[in-house]
N, C-alpha and C positions, 0 to 999 in steps of 0.2 A: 486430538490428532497431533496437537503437537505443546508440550509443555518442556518449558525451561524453568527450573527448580536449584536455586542459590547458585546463581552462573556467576561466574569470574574469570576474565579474561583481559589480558594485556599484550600488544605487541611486544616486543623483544626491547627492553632499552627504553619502554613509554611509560609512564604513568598507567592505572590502568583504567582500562575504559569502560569492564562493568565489574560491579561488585555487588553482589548477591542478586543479581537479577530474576524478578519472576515473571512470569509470563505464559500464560495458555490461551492457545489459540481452536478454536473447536469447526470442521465445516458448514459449509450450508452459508459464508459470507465472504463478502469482500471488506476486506480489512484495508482501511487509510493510514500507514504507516507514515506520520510528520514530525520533523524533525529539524532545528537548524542546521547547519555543516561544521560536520563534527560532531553530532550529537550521538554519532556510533548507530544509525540507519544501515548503512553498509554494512557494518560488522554483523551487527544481528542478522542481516541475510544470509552473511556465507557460514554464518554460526548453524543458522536451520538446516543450512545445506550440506555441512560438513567441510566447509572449503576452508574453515579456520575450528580449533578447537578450545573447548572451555577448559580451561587449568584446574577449576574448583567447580564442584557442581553435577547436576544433572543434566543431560538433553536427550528428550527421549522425541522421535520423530517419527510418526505410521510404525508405532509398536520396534522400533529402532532407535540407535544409538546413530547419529547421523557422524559420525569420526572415524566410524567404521568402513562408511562405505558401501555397504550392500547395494548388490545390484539391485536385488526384490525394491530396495528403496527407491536409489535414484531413479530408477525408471517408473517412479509415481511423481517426482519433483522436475518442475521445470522453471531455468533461474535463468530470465530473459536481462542482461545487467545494464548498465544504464550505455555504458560503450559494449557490445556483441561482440565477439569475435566473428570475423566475416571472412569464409575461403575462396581461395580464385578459383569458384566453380559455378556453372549454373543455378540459377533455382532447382529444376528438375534433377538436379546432381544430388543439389544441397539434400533435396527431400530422400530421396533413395538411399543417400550413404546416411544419414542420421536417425529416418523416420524405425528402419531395425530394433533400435535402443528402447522404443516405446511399444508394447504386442498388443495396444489398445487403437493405437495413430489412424485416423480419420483423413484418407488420402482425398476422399471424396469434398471433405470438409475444408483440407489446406487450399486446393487447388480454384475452391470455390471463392473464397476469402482472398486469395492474392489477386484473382481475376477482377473482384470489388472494390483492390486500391490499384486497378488499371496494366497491372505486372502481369507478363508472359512468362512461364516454366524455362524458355530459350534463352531469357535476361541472365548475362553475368554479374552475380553478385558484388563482386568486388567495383564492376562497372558504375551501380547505382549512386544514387545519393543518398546521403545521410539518412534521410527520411526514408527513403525506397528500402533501405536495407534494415530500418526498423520495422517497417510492416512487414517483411518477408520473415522475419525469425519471430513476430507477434502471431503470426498468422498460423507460424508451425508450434508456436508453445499453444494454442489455444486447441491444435489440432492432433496431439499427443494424448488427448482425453486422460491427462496424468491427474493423479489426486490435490495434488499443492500446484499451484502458480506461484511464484514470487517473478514480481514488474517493478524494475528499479528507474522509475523514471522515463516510465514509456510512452509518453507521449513527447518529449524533446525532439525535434524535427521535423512531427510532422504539422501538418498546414487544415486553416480549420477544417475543412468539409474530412478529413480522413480522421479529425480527434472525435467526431461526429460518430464516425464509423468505428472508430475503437470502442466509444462508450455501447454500441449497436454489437459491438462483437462480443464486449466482455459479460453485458448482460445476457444474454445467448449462450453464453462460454457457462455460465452459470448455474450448478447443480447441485441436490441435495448433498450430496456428499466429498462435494469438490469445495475447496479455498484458495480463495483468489487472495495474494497482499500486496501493495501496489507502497512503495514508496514512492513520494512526490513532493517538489515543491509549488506544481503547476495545479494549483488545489481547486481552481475554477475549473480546470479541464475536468475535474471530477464530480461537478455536480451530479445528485440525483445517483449516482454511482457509488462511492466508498462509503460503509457502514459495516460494523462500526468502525469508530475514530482511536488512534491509539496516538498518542504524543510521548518524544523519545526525546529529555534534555539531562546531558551530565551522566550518562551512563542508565539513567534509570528510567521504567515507565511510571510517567508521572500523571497520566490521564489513558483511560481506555472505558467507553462509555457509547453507547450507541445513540444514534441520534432520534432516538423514539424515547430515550434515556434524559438527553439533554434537553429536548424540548418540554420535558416535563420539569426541569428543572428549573432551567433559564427560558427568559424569554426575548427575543430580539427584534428592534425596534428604530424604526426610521424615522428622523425627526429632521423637517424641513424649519432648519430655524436659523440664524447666524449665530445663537449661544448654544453653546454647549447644555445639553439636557442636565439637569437635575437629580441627583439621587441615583443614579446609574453604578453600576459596577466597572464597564469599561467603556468606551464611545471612540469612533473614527472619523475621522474628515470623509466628507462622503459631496459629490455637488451638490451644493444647495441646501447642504444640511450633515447632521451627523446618524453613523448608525448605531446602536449602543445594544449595551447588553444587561439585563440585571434578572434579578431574582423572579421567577416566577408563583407569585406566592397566589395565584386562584386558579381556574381551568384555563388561561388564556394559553393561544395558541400560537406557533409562530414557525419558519422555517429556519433552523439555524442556519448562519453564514460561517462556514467551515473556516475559511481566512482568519476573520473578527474574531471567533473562538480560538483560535491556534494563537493569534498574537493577545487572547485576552488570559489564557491560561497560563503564556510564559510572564505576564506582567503583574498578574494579579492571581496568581497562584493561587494563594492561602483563602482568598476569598470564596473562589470557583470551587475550588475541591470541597471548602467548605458544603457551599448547598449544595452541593453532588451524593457527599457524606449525609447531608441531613434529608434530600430528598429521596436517594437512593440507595440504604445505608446496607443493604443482603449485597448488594455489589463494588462496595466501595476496593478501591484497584490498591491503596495504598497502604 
């Protein structure tokens, strides 16, 4: 559904910020897009989207060239960004002048959703809060019934019992043939939720592995001790103890901790790809 094939791409005057990039993305998941700032998270989104274009390379997006612009396209993608543009209109404006652009839009479905984070159709958008006005344009990307979501950091603002309800939404939102990509740094907000995991550092993807993938490789491990564990791959200050990471070399079992993992792949790269390589070697990403 969507492949990036020897991408390269520079702003005007930068250094560039991918070179040969590859990347396929296929439906049927929610993808954890992670990344430090700057690691070109951004870029890759309006790259899928067509809001920036690749100099060298391919990008082929729902059987399209996403540079081009096809309507057939855009109105299967919907690019919730991490600041929205927000117009001084109603919600019930909002939905009527935009909901057009989508011939699949689930009026039934938006209206039900904004009713669940507490919002009237009669509320001025521009009125709300920060939070308020990110569940109102979550509520209408999920209710677009579009092929591609891409979520840059949508859960910023709001408060917990509504990240509750995002994670309740986007599971729901969720269908065979639809992809959800969720950039974030708020990687606890995503429990139980992003799979698989894709890590974006230096231009390039340097991890993407599912976490049915990782658990068979590594295994993670909580250790109530004042010394730091033994023989581990990577370990973190945890209360009362540390949490650590290492090789999974029998049937054990374990839940990975998406955080641990993300700051154990940028630390210890060579190690982690390693047994990913060795345990996982028909999918290895690099």
């Amino acid at each position: 559904m969507i492949s990036l094939q020897n991408v390269k791409f520079s702003y005007s005057g930068s250094r560039p910020i991918f070179d040969d990039l590859q990347l396929e993305l296929l439906p049927g998941n929610i993808y954890g897009l992670l990344g430090k700032n700057g690691a070109g998270k951004s870029t890759l989104l309006k790259l899928i989207n067509g809001l920036v274009f690749a100099k060298q390379g391919t990008a082929n997006v729902l059987g399209a060239d996403p540079s081009e612009r096809k309507v057939e396209m855009l109105s299967e993608i919907f690019f919730v960004q991490e600041e929205p543009f927000i117009p001084n209109m109603s919600i019930l404006s909002y939905c009527y002048t935009y909901a057009p652009f989508y011939p699949r839009f689930d009026y039934d479905k938006f209206f039900k959703l904004i009713s669940s984070f507490g919002l009237e159709g009669g509320n001025q958008m521009d009125k709300l809060s920060h939070g308020q006005k990110k569940k109102v344009v979550l509520s209408f990307a999920v209710s677009t019934q579009s092929k591609i979501l891409i979520l840059d950091e949508p859960t910023n603002g709001l408060d917990i019992p509504s990240k509750a309800e995002f994670r309740r939404m986007m599971t729901e939102a969720m269908f065979e043939d639809r992809m959800i990509i969720i950039s974030t740094h708020q990687v606890r907000d995503m429990i139980h939720l992003i799979d698989p995991i894709i890590i974006v550092e230096d231009g390039k993807i340097i991890f993407q592995y599912s976490l049915e993938e990782i658990a068979k490789a590594l295994y993670f491990e909580t250790h109530f001790s004042m010394h730091e564990p033994e023989g581990v791959i990577y370990s973190e200050r945890i209360a009362g103890g540390f949490l650590s990471i290492k090789e999974n070399t029998g049937d054990q079992t374990s839940d990975p901790d998406i955080e641990v993992l993300f700051n154990a792949v940028l630390t210890k790269r060579e190690q982690i790809t390693a047994i990913m390589k060795k345990t996982i070697p028909q999918n290895f990403k690099q």
